[in-house]
C-alpha positions, 0 to 999 in steps of 0.5 A, a space after each residue: 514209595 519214592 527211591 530217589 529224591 532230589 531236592 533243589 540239586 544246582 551247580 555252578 563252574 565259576 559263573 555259570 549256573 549249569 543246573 538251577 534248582 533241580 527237583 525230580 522222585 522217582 518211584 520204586 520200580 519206576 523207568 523214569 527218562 531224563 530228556 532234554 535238548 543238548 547242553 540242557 543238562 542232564 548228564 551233569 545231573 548225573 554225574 552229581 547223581 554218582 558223585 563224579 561232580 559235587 553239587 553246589 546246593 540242595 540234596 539227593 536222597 537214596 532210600 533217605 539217605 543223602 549222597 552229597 559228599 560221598 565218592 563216587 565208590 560209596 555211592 556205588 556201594 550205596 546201589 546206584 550204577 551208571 553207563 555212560 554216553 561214549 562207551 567206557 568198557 575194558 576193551 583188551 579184557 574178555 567180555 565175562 572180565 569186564 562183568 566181573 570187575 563190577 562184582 567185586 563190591 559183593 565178592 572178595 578175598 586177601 590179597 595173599 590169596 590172590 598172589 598164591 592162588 589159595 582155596 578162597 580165591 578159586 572159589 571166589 573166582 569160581 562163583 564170579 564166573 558163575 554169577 558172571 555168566 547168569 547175567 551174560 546170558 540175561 543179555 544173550 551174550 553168555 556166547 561172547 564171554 571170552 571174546 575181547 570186549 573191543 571185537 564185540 559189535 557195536 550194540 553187543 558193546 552197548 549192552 555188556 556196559 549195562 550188563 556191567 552196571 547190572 553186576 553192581 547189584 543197585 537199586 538205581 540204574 542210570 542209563 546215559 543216551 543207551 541207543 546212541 549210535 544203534 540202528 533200528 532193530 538194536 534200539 528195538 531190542 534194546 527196548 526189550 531188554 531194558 523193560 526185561 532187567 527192569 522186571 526181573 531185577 526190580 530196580 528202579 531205571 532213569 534214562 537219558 535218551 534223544 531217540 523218542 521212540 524209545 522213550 516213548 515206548 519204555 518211560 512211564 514218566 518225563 522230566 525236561 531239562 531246558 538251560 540246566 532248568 526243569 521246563 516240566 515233568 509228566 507223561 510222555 504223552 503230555 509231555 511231548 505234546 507239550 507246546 514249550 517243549 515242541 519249542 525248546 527240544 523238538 525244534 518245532 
């Protein structure tokens, strides 16, 4: 059963077309890369995807419900997160903080029980670190809680983003360019771990990615951009032996 929908997905930025009638479902359960050269694209397609662009024409439908025209908060409440191709994390607040500032679409409390620190907001706070550090520990870094995001290792860094995203509880992960910048060994556990959330989790995954191994290795199901334009979908395996896609992306 299809999670995501997009049907006929095109914006414009005054003349120029950068996403054409863009078609792609995916699939519960599905771990769905998004690839394509650079300026191809795909993170405009996300950014429609999380509301932070407003889609010019067709429709993105979650579960069957269409998010066009809702913010960026709404869709997130309607269980789509995201991570981003240069790391936007809380770098002065702890590593078990910036988990927590995404828990709080399922944990709250007033405003005065914040200010005096009542009985709702210690047991609030209480479950938060729990819940907090069960999803740390998913990532082996339950170690790192109170460190400063800013003084973690690059990978480690790259991780705690998708931990955060994770905390949001959605349906639909998306991760833009995740091993960017990670060596050989990072992106192999990266590999593990993504494969390891999506089992555990069920949620469904789209992934934008450069590194063909990776993609290789994780994606059941490719989509090429190529000029804002969708140049074909398939297999890995059929798709990156794919003759206009060894011209267009691979440079061959």
């Amino acid at each position: 059963m299809a999670l995501l929908e997009v049907k006929n997905l095109g914006i414009s930025f005054g003349g120029l077309r950068a996403v054409d009638d863009f078609n792609i479902t995916i699939e519960k359960g599905c771990l769905y890369g998004l690839i394509g050269p650079n300026g191809a694209g795909k993170t405009t397609v996300f950014n429609m995807l999380t509301g932070v662009y407003l889609p010019t024409d067709g429709s993105i439908l979650l579960d069957g419900t269409n998010l066009v025209g809702k913010n960026p908060a709404q869709i997130c409440q309607s269980g789509v997160a995201r991570t981003f191709q240069n790391i936007r994390l809380f770098g002065k607040m702890t590593v078990l903080d910036n988990v927590k500032v995404a828990l709080h679409n399922e944990y709250n409390y007033s405003l005065a029980s914040g200010l005096l620190h009542l009985g709702k907001y210690k047991k609030t706070e209480a479950a938060m670190d729990q819940r907090a550090l069960e999803i740390l520990d998913v990532f082996g870094m339950k170690e790192y809680a109170g460190l400063l995001a800013s003084n973690l290792p690059y990978g480690e860094q790259r991780k705690l983003e998708i931990a955060r995203a994770l905390a949001t509880n959605p349906k639909l992960l998306l991760l833009d360019e995740p091993a960017a910048g990670m060596n050989p060994n990072e992106t192999a556990e990266l590999m593990d771990t993504i494969r390891f959330i999506r089992n555990k989790f069920e949620i469904t995954i789209l992934l934008i990615e450069h590194d063909m191994k990776l993609v290789t290795g994780i994606c059941e199901k490719l989509t090429v951009l190529n000029f804002g334009t969708e140049l074909t979908t398939g297999t890995p395996e059929v798709v990156l032996n794919d003759p206009e896609v060894i011209t267009a992306y691979l440079g061959e």
